[in-house]
Every structure is written in structure tokens, then in C-alpha cells.
N, C-alpha and C positions, 0 to 999 in steps of 0.2 A: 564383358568384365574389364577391369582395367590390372589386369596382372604385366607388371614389366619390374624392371629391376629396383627401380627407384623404392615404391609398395611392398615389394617383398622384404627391402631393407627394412622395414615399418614392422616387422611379425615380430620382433621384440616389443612391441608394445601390448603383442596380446599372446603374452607368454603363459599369462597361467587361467583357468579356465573360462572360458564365455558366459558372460548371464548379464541378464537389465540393458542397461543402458550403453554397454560395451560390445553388446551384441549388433547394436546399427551403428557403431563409429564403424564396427569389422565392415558390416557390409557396403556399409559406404566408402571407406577406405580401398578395397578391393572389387567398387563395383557389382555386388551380386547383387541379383534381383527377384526377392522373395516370395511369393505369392500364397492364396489356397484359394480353394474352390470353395464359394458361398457354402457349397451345403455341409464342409466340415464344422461351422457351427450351427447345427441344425440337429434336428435328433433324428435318429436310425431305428429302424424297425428290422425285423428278420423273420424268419419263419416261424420262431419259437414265440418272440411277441411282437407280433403285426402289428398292435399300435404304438410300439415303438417304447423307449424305456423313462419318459417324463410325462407319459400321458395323467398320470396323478399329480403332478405338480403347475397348480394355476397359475405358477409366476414364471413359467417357461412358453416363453413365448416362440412362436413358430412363422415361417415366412421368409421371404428373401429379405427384408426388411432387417427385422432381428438378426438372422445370420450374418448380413453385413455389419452390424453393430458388435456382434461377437469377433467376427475377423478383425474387428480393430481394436479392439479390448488386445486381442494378443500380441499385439504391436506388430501387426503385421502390412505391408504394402499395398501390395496386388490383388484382386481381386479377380474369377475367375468366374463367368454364368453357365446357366444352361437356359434353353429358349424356353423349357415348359415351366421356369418357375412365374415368369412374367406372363402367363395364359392364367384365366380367373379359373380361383380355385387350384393353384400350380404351385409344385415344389420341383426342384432337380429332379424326382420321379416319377413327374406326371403333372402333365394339366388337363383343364377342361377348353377347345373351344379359341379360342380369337386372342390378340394378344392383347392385355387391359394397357391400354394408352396409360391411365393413372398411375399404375403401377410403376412402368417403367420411368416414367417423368420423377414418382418419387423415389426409386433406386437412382436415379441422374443427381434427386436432389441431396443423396444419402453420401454418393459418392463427396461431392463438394464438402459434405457434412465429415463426414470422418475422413477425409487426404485420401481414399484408397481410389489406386490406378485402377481401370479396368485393363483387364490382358486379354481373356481371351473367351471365346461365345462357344460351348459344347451346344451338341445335337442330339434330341433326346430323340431315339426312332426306338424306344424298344419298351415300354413301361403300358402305353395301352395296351389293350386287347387287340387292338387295328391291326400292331408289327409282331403278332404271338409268330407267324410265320416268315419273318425277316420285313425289313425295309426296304430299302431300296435295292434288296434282291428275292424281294415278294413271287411267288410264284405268279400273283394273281397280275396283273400289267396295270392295274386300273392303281393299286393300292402302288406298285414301284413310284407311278408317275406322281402318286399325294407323295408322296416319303421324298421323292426327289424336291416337287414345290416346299416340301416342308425345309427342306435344306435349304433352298432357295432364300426360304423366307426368313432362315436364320442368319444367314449372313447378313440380310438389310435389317435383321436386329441388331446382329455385333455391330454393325457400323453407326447405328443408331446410339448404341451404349459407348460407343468409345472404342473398342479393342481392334488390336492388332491381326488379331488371328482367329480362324474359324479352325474347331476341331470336330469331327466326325468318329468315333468309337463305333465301332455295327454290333452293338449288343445284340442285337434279335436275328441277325443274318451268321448263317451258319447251318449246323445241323446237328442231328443227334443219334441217329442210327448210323450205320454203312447202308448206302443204297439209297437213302432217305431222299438225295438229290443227286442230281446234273451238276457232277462238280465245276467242269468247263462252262457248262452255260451258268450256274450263280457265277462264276470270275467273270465273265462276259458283261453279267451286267453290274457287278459291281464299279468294275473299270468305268461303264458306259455314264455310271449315275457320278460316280467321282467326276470324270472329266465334265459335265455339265456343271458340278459345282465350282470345280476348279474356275471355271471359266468365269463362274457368277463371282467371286472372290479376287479373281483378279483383276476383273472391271472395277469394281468398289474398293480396292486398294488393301484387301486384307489375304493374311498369305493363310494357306490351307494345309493342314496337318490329320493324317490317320492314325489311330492307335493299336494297336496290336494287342491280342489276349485270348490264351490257350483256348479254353471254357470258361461259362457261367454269364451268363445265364444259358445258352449254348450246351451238351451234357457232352455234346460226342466234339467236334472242333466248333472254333467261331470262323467265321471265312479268313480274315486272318489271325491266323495263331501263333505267327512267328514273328519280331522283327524282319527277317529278312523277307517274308510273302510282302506284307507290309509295304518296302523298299521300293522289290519288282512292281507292285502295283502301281505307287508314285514315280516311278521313271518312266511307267507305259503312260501315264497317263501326261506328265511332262512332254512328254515326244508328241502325243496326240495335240495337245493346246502350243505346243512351241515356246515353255517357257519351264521355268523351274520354280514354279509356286507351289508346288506341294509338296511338302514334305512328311517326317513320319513323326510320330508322338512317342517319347517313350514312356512309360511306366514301368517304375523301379521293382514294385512289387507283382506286374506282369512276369516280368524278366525272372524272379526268382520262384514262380511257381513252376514256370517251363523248364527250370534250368540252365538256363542261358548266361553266359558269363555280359551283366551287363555295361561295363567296361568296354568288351573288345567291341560290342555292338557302335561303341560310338565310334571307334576309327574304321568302322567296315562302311556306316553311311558316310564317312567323311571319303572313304575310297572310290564310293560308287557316287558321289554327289548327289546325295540326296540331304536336304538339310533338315536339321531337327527344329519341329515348330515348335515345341514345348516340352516339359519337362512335368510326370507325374512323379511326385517321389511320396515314397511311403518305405513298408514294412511287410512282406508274406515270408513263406515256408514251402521250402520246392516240393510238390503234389500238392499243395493245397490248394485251397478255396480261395479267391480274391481278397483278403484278411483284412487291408487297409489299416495295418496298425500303427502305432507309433515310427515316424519318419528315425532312421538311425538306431533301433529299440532292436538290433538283430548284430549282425557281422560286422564288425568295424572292420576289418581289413577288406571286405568285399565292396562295404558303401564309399570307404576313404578311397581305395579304388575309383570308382566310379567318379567321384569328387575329382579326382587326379585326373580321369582320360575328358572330365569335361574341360577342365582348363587346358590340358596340353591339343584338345581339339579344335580350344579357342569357339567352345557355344558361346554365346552371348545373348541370351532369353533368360527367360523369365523359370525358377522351380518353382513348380507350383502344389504346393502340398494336398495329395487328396488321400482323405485316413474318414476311416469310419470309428469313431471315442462310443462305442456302444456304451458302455456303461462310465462314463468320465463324463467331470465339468468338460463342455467343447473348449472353453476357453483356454482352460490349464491343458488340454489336450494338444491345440494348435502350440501354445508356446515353448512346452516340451518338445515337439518336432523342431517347432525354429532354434531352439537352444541344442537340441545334441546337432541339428543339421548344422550350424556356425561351427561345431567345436570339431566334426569330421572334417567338415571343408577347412579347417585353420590344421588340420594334419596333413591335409592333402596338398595347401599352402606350402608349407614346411618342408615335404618330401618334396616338390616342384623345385625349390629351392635349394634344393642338391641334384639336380636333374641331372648333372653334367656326371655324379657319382652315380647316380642308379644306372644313368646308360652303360655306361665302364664293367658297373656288375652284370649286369644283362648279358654287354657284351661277352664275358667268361664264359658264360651257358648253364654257370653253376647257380641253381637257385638258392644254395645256401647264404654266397654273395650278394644275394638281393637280399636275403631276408636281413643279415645282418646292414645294410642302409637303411632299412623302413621300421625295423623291431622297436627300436626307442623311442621313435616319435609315436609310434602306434601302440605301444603299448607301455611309455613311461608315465610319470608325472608331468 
């Protein structure tokens, strides 16, 4: 980001609220770097309708194609893949089979076509029937070692498309009874199948990020379920490769189904050096279910928060919005999160910009003192 004194002198010119075309002088004035994941313009199924909520409407078109034409309808930057949309017959939740060369040459051509960056390559191991018993901590050693090639194989995708970074989620690795497994031996090999990819990512110049998340698809934990598990794994796995290429992912609305304050999470990986490869943001409700809802649509004092410890930690990556619009235009879905997401982060701006006061309150020990520095800009006009 480009936060320094000069820029912050500049938040008077976006004093009163964000929207259109003042929304990208902010992010370009301060440097932010916006993104979503192809499949927030795409449509969503659940258990209640499996086929998803446009299956009756013929002018809704489906595919990585169309999704990337939705993400730039919202005026948004970055773009975000997963390897099984570019496999034929392939969406973010599954493909079939081999990667279509076609496919991906006209996503390359899409990209050109609508300005959007690629950022960053996800790794689907958890949507076939294959990974119903984990990926790359499969009980079975035959199906670790596909789930490890298939990782493999994703990163000579990301590099392929452009991105910076490989991210790995272990939706199917976990468990869901007590008992159910060998807790020591799945870490053993999850560590073992990371540090193989780490290693694949670092040869081809892209850095590697985990993400963290209680449950779901998972019912009892996912292997990891905490930021901090998360962490330990990318330092052990650092130490083994000799280098510091993996880092951890956060997702905003992970963070708030576990209850985790996620704020203090970024200065605890900033403690442990471990570095954050990307940035999930959305919307849940602590005990809930993955919700994926509107980015900012919850706490402003929790998200402007979060907004606050990213700039005072100095990330500098890419947020990349992942929301499930079940029943919403995607497009007005996506724009909505980039609009309330500019107008938290332009409070979060603002309170940086008294930095040198909030510390002072801090320092007292009396939180009343904080609240009075942060109240107004958070909750005035």
C-alpha cells in the first residue's frame, strides 16, 4: 500500500462517502489492491437447491468466462482462480479430467480483454468423491500422492495464468468424529505434502499461502482450524525448505465463525514471521456456517479494526473478496463489498491518522480513552 504522511494529507478529499468512480482514485491514491475470486460471479448452489438459484434463467450464463466478465462489470481489479474451473466441464467446485489448453488460453485472452490482474491460483482437493476422505492427508497413500501431483500441477497453472501466489485451503482433510483419526500422523503428512509444494512454488517463483477454517465441509475440525495451527505448520515447513515462502491466508469470515479477534491475528503472524499471502474478506456470525456474505455487511468496529492492523502491519497484497450473493445480482453483490469495503478502510485511514492519539489512549489502559478517539470517525457522518 502506499500509506505515508503525504496520502493521508489527501483523506480530505474523500471526506464524505465512497461510491463510482471515487472509489478507485481512493484505491489508487492509497495503493490498495482489490481483487475477488472468479466464482463470486458465478451462481451458488446449497443443499436446499442443488442446482443452484438461476438454473431458470437462460440469460445467465455460467463458467469461468462469464464470471470473469461479471468481476469486471463490478469494477473490480484482481482476479482470483481455482485449477478445477479450467478442467473440462469445470467450475471453482469441480471438474472433470485434464486441463482444457482452450480454456485457459481464452481466460489469458479474457484477462487482456477486461484489464483484470491475475493474483492468485486456489487448489481444489475437496469437491470430487476422490478427496470425501482428505487430500493430501488421505488415509489411502496412493490418492495423498494424486492430491500432492494435483498441487503440483496447480502451481504450473498459476504460473501459467499469470499469478503471484499458490493457495491451498484443505477442505476435505480433517475429521469429523473423535477417534476418527491419527491426529499426529494426518499433521505429519500434511506438513510433508506442504513442504513438497512449497518447494514446487518456490522453484517457479510463486509464494505459497494456507488458509485456516474451523469446519465445513469438515463437521468435527478441518486439520487446520485456527489461524495460529495454520502459522506452526508454515514455520515447520519454512525450516524444512530453508526459506520463508509460505505463508498463511487469512479469511475474514473464517476468523469470525471461530471467534477469533481477527485483527490481533495479524500482528501475532507479524511476530512469529510468518507472512500473510492473501487476504479472504467477507462476512459470517461466530458459530456459524461459512456464510460468505456481503464484505463489511456485519461490525464496523471489528472490520475497520482489521482494516487498521492491516495497514499498521504494513501487508501489502492483494484483498480479495470471496462471498457467496446466493440469491443477489453477483454483480451488484461484488460492488457492494467493494463499496462498503473502501468506506471501512477510509475509517481505518482516518483513525491511522491519529495514530500518535490512539497510542496515548492505549497507553492510559482505560478503554474508555480509546473509544473516545475512534467513536466519531466510526460512527459519525
Amino acid at each position: 500500500m502506499n500509506i505515508s504522511p503525504q496520502t493521508l494529507a489527501r483523506l480530505d478529499e474523500y471526506s464524505n462517502y465512497l461510491e463510482g468512480k471515487q472509489i478507485d482514485d481512493f484505491f489508487q491514491t492509497f495503493g490498495i489492491s482489490f481483487s475477488a475470486g472468479h466464482w463470486c460471479g458465478g451462481d451458488f448452489a446449497d443443499r436446499f437447491a442443488p442446482k443452484g438459484y438461476n438454473w431458470d434463467n437462460p440469460d445467465f450464463k455460467t463458467g469461468i468466462l462469464a464470471e470473469m466478465e461479471r468481476v469486471s462489470q463490478a469494477k473490480i481489479k484482481g482476479i482470483e482462480f481455482t485449477d478445477a474451473s479450467f478442467q473440462s466441464g469445470g467450475s471453482a467446485f469441480g471438474g472433470e479430467g485434464e486441463v482444457d489448453d482452450s480454456l485457459v488460453k481464452a481466460a489469458q485472452d479474457a484477462l487482456i480483454e477486461y484489464s483484470l490482474v491475475p493474483t492468485n491460483m486456489n487448489i481444489n482437493t475437496w469437491s470430487h468423491p476422490k478427496w470425501k476422505f482428505g487430500g493430501i492427508t488421505n488415509p489411502n497413500p496412493q490418492v495423498r500422492r494424486d492430491a500432492i501431483d494435483l498441487c503440483l500441477a496447480a502451481a504450473d497453472l498459476g504460473k501459467r495464468m499469470g499469478c503471484g501466489s499458490l493457495q491451498l485451503w484443505p477442505g476435505s482433510d480433517g475429521w469429523d468424529y473423535n477417534f476418527e483419526v491419527n491426529y499426529g500422523r494426518q499433521l505429519d503428512w500434511f506438513i510433508e505434502g506442504c513442504i513438497a509444494i512449497n518447494n514446487k512454488a518456490t522453484e517457479i517463483g510463486l509464494v505459497f499461502g494456507t488458509e485456516a477454517k474451523h469446519k465445513e465441509p469438515r463437521e468435527g475440525n478441518m486439520i487446520l482450524y485456527n489461524t495460529a495451527k495454520a502459522a506452526c505448520v508454515a514455520m515447520e515447513v519454512n525450516r524444512a525448505c530453508g526459506n520463508t515462502n509460505m505463508g498463511v491466508v487469512i479469511d475474514y469470515g473464517h476468523e469470525q465463525m471461530v471467534g477469533t479477534e481477527p485483527a490481533d491475528n495479524l500482528y501475532f503472524l507479524k511476530r512469529m514471521g510468518v507472512p500473510i499471502r492473501n487476504f479472504h474478506i467477507n462476512s459470517a456470525r461466530f458459530k456459524s456456517n461459512d456464510e460468505d456474505r456481503i464484505c463489511g455487511s456485519d461490525d464496523v468496529w471489528r472490520f475497520t479494526d482489521f482494516c487498521y492492523a492491516a495497514i499498521d502491519t504494513n501487508y501489502d497484497g492483494w484483498f480479495g473478496l470471496d462471498q457467496f450473493t446466493y440469491r443477489m445480482d453477483p454483480v451488484r453483490g461484488m460492488s457492494l463489498s467493494r463499496e462498503l469495503f473502501a468506506n471501512h478502510f477510509k475509517k481505518a485511514l482516518n483513525i491511522y491518522a491519529r495514530k500518535d492519539e490512539l497510542e496515548a489512549a492505549r497507553a492510559s489502559g482505560k478503554a474508555e480513552d480509546v473509544i473516545d478517539v475512534v467513536k466519531k470517525t466510526l460512527l459519525g457522518n
